[in-house]
Structure formats: structure tokens, C-alpha cells
C-alpha positions as CSV (number, residue, x, y, z in Angstrom):
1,X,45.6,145.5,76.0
2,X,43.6,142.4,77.1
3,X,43.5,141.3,73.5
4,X,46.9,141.4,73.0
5,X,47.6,139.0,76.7
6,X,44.8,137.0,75.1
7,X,46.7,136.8,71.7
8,X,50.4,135.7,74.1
9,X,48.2,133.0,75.7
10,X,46.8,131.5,72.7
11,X,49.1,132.2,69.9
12,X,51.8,129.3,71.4
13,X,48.6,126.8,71.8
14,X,47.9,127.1,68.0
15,X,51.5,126.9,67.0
16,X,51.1,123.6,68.9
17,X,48.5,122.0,67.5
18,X,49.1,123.3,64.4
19,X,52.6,121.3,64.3
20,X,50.7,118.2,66.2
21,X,48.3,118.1,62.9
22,X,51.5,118.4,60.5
23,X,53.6,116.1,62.2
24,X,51.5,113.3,64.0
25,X,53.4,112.0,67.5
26,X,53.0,108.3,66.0
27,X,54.8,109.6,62.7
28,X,57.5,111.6,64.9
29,X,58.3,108.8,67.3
30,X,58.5,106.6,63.7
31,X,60.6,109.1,62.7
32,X,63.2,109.6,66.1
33,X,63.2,105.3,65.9
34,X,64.6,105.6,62.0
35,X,67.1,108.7,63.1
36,X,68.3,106.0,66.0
37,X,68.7,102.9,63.8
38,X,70.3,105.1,61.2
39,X,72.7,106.5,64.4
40,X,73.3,103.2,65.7
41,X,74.5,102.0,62.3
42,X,76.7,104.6,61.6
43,X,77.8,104.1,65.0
44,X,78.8,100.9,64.2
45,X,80.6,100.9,61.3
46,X,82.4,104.2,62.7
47,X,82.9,104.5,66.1
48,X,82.4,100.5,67.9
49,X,85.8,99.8,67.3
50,X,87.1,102.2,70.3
51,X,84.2,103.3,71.6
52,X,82.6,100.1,72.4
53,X,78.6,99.4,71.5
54,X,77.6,101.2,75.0
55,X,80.4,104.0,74.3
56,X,81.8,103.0,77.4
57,X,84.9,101.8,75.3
58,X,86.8,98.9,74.0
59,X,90.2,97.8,75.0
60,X,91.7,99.1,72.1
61,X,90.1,102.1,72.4
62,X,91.0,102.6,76.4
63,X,94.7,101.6,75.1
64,X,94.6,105.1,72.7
65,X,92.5,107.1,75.8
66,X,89.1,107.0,73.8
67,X,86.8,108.6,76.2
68,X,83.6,107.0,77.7
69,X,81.0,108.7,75.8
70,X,78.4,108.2,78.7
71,X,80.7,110.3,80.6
72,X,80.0,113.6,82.4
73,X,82.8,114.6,80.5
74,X,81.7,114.1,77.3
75,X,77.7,114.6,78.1
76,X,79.1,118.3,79.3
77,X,80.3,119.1,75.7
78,X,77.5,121.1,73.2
79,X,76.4,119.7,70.2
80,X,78.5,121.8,68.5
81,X,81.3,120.8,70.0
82,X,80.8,117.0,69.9
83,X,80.1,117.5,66.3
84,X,83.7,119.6,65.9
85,X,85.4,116.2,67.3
86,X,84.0,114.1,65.3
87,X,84.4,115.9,61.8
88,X,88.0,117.3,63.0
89,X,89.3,114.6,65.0
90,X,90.6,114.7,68.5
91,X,93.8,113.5,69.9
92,X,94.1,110.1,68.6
93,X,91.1,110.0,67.1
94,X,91.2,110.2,63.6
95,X,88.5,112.8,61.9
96,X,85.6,112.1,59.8
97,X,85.0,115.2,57.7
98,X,85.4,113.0,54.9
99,X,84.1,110.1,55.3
100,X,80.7,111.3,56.9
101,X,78.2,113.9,55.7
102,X,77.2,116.7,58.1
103,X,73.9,115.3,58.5
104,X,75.4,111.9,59.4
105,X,78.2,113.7,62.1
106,X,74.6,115.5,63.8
107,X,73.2,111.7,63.9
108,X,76.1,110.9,65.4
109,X,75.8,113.6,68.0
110,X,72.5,112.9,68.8
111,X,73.3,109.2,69.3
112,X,76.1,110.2,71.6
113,X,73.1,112.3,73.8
114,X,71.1,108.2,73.9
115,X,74.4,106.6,75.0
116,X,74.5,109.0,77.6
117,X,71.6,108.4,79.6
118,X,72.9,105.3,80.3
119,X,75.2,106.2,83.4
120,X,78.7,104.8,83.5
121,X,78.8,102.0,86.8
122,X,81.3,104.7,88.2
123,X,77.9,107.6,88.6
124,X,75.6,104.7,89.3
């Protein structure tokens, strides 16, 4: 019995430093700044327009009800369902299924997540 409490204790340690030694945290953090520039891009060519660089929204987006993305509202929403709105559309926003690849609707997503943590002034 000891060995196998031994083998719970250690087993998540290796895992660890087994991933540390195949993905270095210099190459990872490289690798989160590239998935960000690549977000923030597509971000910009897709989304700016009513959402505003911040996501907080433009007037033409505020004039068609585009949600703050910083937004408890939106922040609340799972992946999966942020990811739904963009590909299907929502309201009066138009959907992207076509236009975007899954991978580049998850970027998106994940962007959405960085916009948040900047509070609307409203939660400030």
C-alpha cells in the first residue's frame, strides 16, 4: 500500500518535468506571444469593426447591440459557447464558419479570455 501512495505522490511530479523538458517555459511563453499576435490579427481584420480594439465596442457596433466582450456577460460564456457565436453568428452578428478555420474561431476565443481581464470602467 505505501508504494502505491508513493507512486500517487510522484507519478504527477514526473509528468511535470517530463512536459517541462519537452516543452521549455521560454519556448511556451514564445509560443502563447505567437498564438496572441496571431489572435490579435485575426481580431483585427474580423471583429475591430464593432467590437472595438479593447472589445469594449465601436459606435457602430453599440448602434447594432455588439456586446462588450470584457463583459461579465460575455466572460461568463464557455469556450464552447463563445466559439458557437462566433462560427454561427448571433443576433446581428454575422457568422464566420466560413470565413475562419476552427483553429482560427479557438484563437479567437482565447483572445476574447485576454480582452477580458481588462475590466470594463463600469466593474472598475
Amino acid at each position: 500500500m505505501p508504494i502505491v501512495k508513493l507512486l500517487r505522490t510522484i507519478a504527477p511530479l514526473a509528468l511535470a518535468i517530463a512536459i517541462s523538458s519537452i516543452y521549455p517555459t521560454g519556448s511556451l511563453q514564445a509560443a502563447n506571444k505567437a498564438d496572441t499576435d496571431e489572435a490579435k490579427t485575426l481580431f483585427g481584420a474580423n471583429c475591430k469593426s464593432c467590437h472595438g480594439v479593447d472589445g469594449s465596442g465601436t459606435p457602430i457596433g453599440k448602434s447594432v447591440n455588439a456586446p462588450d466582450l470584457r463583459s461579465e456577460e460575455v466572460q461568463k460564456q464557455t469556450d464552447a459557447q463563445l466559439a458557437e457565436v462566433i462560427s454561427g453568428g448571433k443576433g446581428n452578428m454575422p457568422n464566420f464558419k466560413n470565413i475562419l478555420t476552427p483553429d482560427e474561431i479557438h484563437s479567437l476565443v482565447r483572445y476574447v479570455r485576454v480582452l477580458g481581464r481588462a475590466k470594463p470602467s463600469s466593474q472598475k
